[in-house]
C-alpha positions in Angstrom: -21.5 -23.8 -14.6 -18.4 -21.9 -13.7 -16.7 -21.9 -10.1 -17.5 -18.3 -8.7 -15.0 -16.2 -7.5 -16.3 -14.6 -4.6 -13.9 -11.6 -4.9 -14.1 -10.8 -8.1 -17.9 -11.1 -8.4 -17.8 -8.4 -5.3 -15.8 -6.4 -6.9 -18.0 -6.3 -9.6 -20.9 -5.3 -7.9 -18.3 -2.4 -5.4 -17.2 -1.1 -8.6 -20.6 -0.3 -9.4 -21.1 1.2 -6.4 -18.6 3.5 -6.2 -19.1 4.7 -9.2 -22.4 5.4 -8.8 -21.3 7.2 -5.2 -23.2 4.3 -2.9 -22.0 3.8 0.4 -21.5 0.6 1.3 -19.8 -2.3 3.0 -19.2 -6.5 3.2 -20.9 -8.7 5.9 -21.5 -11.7 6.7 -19.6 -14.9 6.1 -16.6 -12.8 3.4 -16.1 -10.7 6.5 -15.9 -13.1 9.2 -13.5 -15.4 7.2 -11.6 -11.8 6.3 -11.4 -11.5 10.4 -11.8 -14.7 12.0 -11.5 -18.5 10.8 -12.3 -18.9 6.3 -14.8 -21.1 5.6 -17.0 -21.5 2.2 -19.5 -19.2 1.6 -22.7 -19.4 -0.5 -23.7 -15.8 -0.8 -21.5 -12.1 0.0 -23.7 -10.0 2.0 -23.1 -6.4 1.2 -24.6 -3.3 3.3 -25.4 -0.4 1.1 -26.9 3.2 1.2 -29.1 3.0 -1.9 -31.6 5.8 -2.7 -34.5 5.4 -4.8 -32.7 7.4 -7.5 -30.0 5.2 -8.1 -32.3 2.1 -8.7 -32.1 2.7 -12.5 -28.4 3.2 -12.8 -28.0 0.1 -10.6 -29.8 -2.4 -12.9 -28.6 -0.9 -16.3 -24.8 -0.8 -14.9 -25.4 -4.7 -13.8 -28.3 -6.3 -15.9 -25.4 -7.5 -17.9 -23.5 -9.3 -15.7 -26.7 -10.4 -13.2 -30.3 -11.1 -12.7 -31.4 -7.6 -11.4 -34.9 -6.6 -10.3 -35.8 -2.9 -10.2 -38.9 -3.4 -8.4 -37.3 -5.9 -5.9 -34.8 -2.9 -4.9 -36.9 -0.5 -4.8 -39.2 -2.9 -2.2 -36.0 -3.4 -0.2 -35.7 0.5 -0.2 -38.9 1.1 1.1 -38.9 -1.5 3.4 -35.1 -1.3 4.8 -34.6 -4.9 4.1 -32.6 -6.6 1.2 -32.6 -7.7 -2.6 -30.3 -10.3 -4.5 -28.5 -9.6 -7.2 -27.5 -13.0 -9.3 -24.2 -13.6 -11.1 -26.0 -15.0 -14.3 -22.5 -17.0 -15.3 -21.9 -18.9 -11.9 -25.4 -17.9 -10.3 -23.7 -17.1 -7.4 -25.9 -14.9 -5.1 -25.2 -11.5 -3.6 -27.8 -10.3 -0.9 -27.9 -6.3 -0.4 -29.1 -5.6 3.1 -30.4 -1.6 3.1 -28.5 0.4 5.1 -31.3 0.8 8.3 -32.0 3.3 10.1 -30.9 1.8 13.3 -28.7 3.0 15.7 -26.6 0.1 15.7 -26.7 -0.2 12.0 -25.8 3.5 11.4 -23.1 3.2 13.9 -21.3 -0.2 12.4 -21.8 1.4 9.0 -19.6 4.8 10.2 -17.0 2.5 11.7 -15.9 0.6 8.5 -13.1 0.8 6.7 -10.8 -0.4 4.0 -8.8 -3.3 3.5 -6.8 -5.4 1.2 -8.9 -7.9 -0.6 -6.3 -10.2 -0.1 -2.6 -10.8 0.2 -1.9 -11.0 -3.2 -3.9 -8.0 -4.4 -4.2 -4.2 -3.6 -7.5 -3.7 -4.3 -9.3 -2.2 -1.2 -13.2 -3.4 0.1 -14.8 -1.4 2.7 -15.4 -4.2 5.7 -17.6 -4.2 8.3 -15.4 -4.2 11.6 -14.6 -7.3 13.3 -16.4 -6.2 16.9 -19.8 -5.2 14.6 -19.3 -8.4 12.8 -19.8 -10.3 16.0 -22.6 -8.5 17.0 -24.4 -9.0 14.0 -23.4 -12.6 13.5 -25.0 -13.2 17.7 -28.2 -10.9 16.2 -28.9 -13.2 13.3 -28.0 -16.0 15.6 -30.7 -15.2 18.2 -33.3 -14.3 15.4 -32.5 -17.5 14.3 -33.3 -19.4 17.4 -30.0 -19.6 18.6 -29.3 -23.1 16.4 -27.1 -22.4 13.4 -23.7 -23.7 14.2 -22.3 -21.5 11.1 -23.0 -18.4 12.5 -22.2 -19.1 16.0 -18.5 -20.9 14.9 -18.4 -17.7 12.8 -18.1 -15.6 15.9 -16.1 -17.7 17.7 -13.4 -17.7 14.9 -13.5 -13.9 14.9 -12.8 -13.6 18.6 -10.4 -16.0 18.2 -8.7 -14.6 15.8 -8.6 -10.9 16.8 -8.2 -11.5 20.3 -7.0 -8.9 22.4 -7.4 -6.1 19.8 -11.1 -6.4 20.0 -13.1 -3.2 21.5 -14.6 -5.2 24.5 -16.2 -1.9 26.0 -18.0 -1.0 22.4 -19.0 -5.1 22.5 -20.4 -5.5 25.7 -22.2 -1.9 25.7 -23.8 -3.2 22.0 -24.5 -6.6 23.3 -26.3 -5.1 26.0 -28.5 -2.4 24.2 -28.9 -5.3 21.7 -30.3 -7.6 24.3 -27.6 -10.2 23.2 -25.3 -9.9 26.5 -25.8 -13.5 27.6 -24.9 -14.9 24.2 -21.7 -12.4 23.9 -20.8 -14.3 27.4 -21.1 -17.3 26.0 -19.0 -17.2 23.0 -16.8 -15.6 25.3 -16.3 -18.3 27.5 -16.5 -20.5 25.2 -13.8 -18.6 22.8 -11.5 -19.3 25.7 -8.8 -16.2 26.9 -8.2 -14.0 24.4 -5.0 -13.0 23.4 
């Protein structure tokens, strides 16, 4: 089985996208190692806008590259949650989170933006924003009992990293609607001074 590249099996699945006029933009673990501290990654998580009508372009656009199920899409539609779309040549996973209808979630998904895939190439990805990163990372984190060391070193490394150029108003007034003030503090403190 081949090594996947991460990048170029996103891309694959962005270009797609845009051509198909989907909203969307990259989460999880690509986007904290984009911000904060790289670290291997098993899965890209991608937020998207999909409508029911685009579930047939979707599949016959990718069914070539990857393991893509209609029905599981369209679940993940009606149910705001999220579908995987296999890279059938390295069987590298990409999970599709819906687009919910959230304030939070609509709000992170207005605030992304571009950037360079990496050094070496011009190629833009929309990214989720470093200080929405964080906030999802300490969401999943409390949903998930507070005990994966991935995610929380995840959010450390991104306040590390970005420092004093971080929104701290928009964080702490997220954190707190969120419920998730006490665990901002604490990656915080334990981030040490930022700068």
């Amino acid at each position: 089985m081949k090594h996947p590249d991460i990048i170029e099996i996103s891309l694959k699945v962005v270009r797609v996208f845009e051509k198909l006029g989907i909203a969307y933009h990259i989460g999880g673990s690509l986007a904290s190692s984009a911000f904060g501290v790289a670290r291997a990654t098993v899965d890209v998580d991608i937020v998207a806008d999909i409508k029911r009508e685009q579930i047939s372009p979707i599949e016959e656009s990718l069914k070539e590259k990857f393991y893509v199920d209609a029905e599981m899409i369209r679940d993940a539609i009606k149910h705001q949650s999220s579908f995987n779309l296999i890279h059938l040549e390295t069987m590298f996973k990409v999970d599709v989170f819906i687009l919910k209808d959230q304030p939070f979630d609509k709000q992170a998904f207005l605030r992304r933006f571009p950037k360079p895939v990496s050094e070496d190439s011009p190629r833009q990805l929309f990214f989720a924003t470093p200080e929405d990163i964080i906030i999802n990372k300490l969401k999943w984190y409390k949903i998930g009992g507070c005990i994966s060391d991935r995610q929380w070193s995840d959010v450390l490394g991104v306040l590390k990293v970005q420092g004093e150029q971080l929104n701290m108003v928009y964080l702490k007034q997220w954190a707190e609607d969120l419920g998730i003030s006490d665990l901002l503090e604490k990656a915080l403190d334990e981030a040490g001074p930022l700068t």
